[in-house]
N, C-alpha and C positions, 0 to 999 in steps of 0.2 A: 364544605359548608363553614366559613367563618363564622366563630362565636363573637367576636367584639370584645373579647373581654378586655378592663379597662386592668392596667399596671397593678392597681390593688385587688383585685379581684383573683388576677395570674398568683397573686403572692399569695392571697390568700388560699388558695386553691393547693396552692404548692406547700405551704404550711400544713394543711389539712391533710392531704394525703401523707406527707411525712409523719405528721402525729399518728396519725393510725398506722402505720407500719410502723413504728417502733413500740405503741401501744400494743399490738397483736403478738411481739417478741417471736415471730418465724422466722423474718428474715432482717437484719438489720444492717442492710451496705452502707458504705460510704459513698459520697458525692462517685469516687474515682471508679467503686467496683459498681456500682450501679451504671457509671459511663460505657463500663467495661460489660457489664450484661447486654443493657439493651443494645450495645454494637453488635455485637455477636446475635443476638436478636433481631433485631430489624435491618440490619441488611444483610445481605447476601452473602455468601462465602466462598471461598474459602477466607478464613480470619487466622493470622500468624500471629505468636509473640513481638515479632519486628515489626507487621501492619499496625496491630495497635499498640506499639508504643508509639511510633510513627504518627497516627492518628491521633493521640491523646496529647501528643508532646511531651509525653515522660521517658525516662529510660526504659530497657526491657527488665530489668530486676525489679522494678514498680510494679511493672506490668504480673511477674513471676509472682512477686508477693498477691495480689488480686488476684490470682490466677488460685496461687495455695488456699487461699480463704475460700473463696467461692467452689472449688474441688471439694473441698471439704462439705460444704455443704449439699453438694450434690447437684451446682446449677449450670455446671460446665464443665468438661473434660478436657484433659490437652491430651495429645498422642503424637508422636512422632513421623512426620511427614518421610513415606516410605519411598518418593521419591527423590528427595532432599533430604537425605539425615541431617541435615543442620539445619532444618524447619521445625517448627515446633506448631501445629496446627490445635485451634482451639473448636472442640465440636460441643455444638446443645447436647443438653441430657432433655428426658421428660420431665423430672423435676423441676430445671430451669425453663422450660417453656411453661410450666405450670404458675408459677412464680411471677414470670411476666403475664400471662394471662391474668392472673390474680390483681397486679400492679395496675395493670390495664382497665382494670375492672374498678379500683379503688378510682379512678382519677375519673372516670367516669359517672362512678356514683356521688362525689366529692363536687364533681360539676355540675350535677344537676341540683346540688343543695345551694348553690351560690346564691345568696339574695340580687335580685335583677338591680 
C-alpha cells in the first residue's frame, strides 16, 4: 500500500524516529550499524563479514568494528563458518530481533503522527 509521502514528510518522519531512539538511550547505531542490522534482519541468510562489506561498500574491518559494537550489545553474533574456517558468519540474537521489532514499531507509530 503506498503512503504518498511527500520528501518533507519522509524527512520528517526520519527525524522523528531518530529523535526518539536516541531520546529512549537503548539503542543508539550509526547510519552504518543500523545498515548493518537491518541487513541481517530483513533479508535472508546466510550474512558473512565479506557479503556485507560487499554490500555496504566498506571494507571488512568496518564491518568488524559494527560487528564489535553491536555484539556487545547483544543484537548480533558472529561465529565461525564450520564449513569454511575463513567465513565469518553473522547470526540474529533475540535481542536484535527485538530491537528491530521495537524500530519497526517506532516508524510506524512516527507515521501515523504525520500531519496529512
Amino acid at each position: 500500500m503506498p503512503t504518498g509521502l511527500r520528501p518533507s514528510q519522509a524527512l520528517q518522519l526520519w527525524h522523528d524516529v531518530t529523535m526518539d531512539v536516541v531520546r529512549d538511550g537503548k539503542t543508539d547505531l550509526t547510519a552504518r550499524q543500523l545498515a548493518v542490522l537491518l541487513t541481517v534482519y530483513l533479508e535472508p541468510p546466510p550474512h558473512t563479514v565479506r557479503g556485507l562489506a560487499a554490500k555496504l561498500g566498506v571494507t571488512k574491518p568496518v564491518i568488524t568494528r559494527a560487528l564489535d559494537t553491536m555484539g556487545r550489545q547483544g543484537l548480533l553474533e558472529r561465529r565461525r563458518d564450520q564449513k569454511d574456517r575463513r567465513n565469518v558468519l553473522v547470526h540474529r540474537t533475540v535481542d536484535g530481533a527485538l530491537e528491530v521489532e521495537r524500530l519497526g514499531d517506532l516508524v510506524v507509530g512516527r507515521h501515523r503522527d504525520l500531519p496529512l
